[in-house]
C-alpha positions as CSV (number, residue, x, y, z in Angstrom):
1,X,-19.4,12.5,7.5
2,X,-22.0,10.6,5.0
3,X,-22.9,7.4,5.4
4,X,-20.8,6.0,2.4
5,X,-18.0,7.5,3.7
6,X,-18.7,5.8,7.3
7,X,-18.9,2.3,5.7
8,X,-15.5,3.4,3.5
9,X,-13.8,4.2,6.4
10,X,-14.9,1.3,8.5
11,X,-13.9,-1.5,6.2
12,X,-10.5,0.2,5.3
13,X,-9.9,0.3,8.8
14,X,-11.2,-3.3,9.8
15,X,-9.5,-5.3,6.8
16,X,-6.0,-3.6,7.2
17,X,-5.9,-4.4,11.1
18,X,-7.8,-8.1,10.6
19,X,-8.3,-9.3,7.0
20,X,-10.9,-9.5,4.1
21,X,-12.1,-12.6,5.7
22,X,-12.6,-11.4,9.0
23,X,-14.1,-8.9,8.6
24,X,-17.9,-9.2,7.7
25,X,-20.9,-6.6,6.3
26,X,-22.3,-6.9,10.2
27,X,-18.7,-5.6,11.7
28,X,-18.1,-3.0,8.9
29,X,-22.2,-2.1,9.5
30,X,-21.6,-2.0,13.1
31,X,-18.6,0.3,13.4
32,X,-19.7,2.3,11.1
33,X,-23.0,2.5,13.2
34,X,-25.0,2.0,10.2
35,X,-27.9,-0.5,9.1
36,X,-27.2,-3.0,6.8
37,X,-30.1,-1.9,4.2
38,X,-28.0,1.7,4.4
39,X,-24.4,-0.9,3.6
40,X,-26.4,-2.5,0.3
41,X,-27.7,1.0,-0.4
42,X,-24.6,1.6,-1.3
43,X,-22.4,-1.0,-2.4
44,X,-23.9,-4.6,-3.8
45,X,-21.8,-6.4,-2.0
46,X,-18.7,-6.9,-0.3
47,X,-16.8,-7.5,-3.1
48,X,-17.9,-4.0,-4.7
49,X,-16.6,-2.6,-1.0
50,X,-13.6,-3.6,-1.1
51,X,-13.1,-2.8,-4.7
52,X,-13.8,1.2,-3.6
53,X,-11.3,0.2,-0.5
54,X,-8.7,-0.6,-2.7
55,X,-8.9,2.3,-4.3
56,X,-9.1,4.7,-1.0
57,X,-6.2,3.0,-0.1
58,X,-4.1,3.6,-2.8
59,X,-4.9,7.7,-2.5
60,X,-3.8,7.2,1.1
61,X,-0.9,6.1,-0.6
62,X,-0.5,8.7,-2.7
63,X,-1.1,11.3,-0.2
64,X,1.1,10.1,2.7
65,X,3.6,8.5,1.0
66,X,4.1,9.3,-2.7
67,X,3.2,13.2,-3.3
68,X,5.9,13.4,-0.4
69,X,9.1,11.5,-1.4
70,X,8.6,11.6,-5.4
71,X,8.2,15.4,-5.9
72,X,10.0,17.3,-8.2
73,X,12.2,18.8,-5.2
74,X,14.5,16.0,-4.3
75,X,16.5,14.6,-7.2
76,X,15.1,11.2,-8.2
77,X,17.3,8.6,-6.5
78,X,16.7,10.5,-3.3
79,X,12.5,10.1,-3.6
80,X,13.3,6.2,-3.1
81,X,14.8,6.7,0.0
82,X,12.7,9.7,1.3
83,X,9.5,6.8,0.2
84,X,11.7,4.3,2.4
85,X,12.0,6.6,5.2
86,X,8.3,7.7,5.2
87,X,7.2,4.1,4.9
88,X,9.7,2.8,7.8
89,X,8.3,6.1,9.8
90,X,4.4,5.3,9.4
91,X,4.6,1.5,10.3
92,X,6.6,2.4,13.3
93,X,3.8,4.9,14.3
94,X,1.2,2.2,13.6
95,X,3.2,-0.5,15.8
96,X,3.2,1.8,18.7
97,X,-0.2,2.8,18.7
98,X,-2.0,-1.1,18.0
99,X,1.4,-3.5,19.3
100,X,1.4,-4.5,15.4
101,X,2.8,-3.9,12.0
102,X,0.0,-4.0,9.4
103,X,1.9,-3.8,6.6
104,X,1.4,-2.5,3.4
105,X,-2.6,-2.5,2.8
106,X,-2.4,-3.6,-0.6
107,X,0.0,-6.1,-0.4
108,X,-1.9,-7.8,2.7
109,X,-4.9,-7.8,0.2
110,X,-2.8,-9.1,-2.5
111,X,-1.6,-12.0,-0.6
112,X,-5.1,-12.9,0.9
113,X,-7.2,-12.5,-2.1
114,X,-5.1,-12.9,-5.7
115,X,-6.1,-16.8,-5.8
116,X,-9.7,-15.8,-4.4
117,X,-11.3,-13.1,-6.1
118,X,-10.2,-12.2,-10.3
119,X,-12.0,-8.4,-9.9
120,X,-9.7,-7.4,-6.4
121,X,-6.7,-9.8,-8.3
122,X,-6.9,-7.2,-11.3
123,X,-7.7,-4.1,-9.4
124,X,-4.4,-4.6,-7.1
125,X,-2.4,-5.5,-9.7
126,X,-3.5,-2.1,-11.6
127,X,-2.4,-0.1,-8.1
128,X,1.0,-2.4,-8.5
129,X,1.6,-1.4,-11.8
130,X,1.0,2.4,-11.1
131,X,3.5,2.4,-8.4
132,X,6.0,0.6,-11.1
133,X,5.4,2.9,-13.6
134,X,6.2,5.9,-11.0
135,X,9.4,3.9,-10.1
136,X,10.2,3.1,-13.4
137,X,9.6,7.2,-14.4
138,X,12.2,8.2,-11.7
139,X,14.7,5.9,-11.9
140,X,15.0,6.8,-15.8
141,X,15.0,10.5,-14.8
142,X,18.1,9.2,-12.8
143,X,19.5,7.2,-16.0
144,X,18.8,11.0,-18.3
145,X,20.7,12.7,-15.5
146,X,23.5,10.8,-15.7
147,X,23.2,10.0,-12.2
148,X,23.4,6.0,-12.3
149,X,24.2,4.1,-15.5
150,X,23.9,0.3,-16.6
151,X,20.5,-0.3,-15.1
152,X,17.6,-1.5,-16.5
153,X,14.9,0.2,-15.3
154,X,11.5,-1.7,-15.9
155,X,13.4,-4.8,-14.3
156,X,14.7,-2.5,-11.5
157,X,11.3,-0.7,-11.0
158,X,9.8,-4.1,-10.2
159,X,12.6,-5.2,-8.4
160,X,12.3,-2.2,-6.0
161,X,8.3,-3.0,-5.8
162,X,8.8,-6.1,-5.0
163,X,11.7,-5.6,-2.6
164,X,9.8,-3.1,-0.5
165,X,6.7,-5.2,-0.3
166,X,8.7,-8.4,0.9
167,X,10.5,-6.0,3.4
168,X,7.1,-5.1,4.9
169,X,5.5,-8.4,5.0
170,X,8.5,-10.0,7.2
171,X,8.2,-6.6,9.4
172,X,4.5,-7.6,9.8
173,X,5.1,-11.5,9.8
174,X,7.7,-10.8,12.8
175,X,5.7,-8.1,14.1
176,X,9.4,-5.9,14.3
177,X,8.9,-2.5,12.7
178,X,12.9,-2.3,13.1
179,X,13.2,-5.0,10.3
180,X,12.3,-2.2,7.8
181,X,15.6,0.0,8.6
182,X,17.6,-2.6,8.2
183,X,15.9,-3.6,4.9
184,X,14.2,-0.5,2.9
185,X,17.1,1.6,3.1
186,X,18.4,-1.5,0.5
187,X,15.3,-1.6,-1.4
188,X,15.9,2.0,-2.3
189,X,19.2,1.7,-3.3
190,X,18.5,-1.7,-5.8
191,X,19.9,-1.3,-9.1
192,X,20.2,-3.9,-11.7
């Protein structure tokens, strides 16, 4: 594995378990067993990091989550719950391996950050709005099927997006993975 990929991998790691503020270019540089001249050889700052972090998470996203549940196989309301199911399944995974539930990456950043930083405000908002969009896309391939009527589906879309992010911050904030069956299965199922 390269070196940029080390110091990637390193800080994805380090802010999702602790935060963007606890976690220094020293920590990243040190489990990534790399010298800090080889860290601002390739990123100017931390800033820039966790710009590329974002990013990385988000195709994480993609690839565990979203290619899985919203593929053209399962008719589109079901892709909301097969997301919920995935999403319940992976923090669950995570809580029994570290004793916590991180969350959703993303949304931990969001939280920390939004007031903080206007380049990682804009970039997570951009990753938000693409996950809206793809909610919004299936849940009016639901409305052209005839399969649910009466909605509207940008307000539903964000609804859902906000729904499931709240869902996984109490599941982190009381540190219960099971909060997230009682609650996702809901968030999939929001229509208004």
């Amino acid at each position: 594995m390269d070196t940029y990929q080390r110091i990637l991998d390193s800080a994805k790691e380090l802010i999702y378990a602790k935060s963007y503020a606890d976690v220094g270019v020293a920590a990243i540089c040190e489990k990534a067993k790399v010298q800090k001249g080889s860290f601002y050889h390739h990123f100017s700052s931390k800033q820039e990091l966790t710009l590329a972090v974002i990013d990385a998470y988000y195709t994480d996203l993609k690839a565990v989550l979203i290619e899985q549940a919203f593929n053209s196989g399962l008719p589109p309301l079901e892709r909301f719950a097969k997301f919920a199911e995935l999403s319940i399944d992976m923090q669950i995974r995570l809580h029994k391996q570290t004793g916590h539930v991180y969350g959703c990456p993303l949304g931990n950043l969001g939280t920390e950050m939004s007031t903080q930083d206007e380049a990682i405000r804009c970039k997570l908002d951009g990753k938000f709005a693409s996950l809206q969009k793809l909610f919004r896309a299936t849940l009016q391939e639901a409305v052209d099927r005839g399969d649910v009527k009466g909605i509207n589906v940008d307000i539903t879309a964000q609804a859902m997006l906000a729904m499931f992010e709240g869902c996984l911050l109490l599941a982190k904030t009381h540190n219960d993975p099971l909060i997230l069956r009682q609650l996702l299965p809901a968030a999939a199922q929001l229509r208004l």
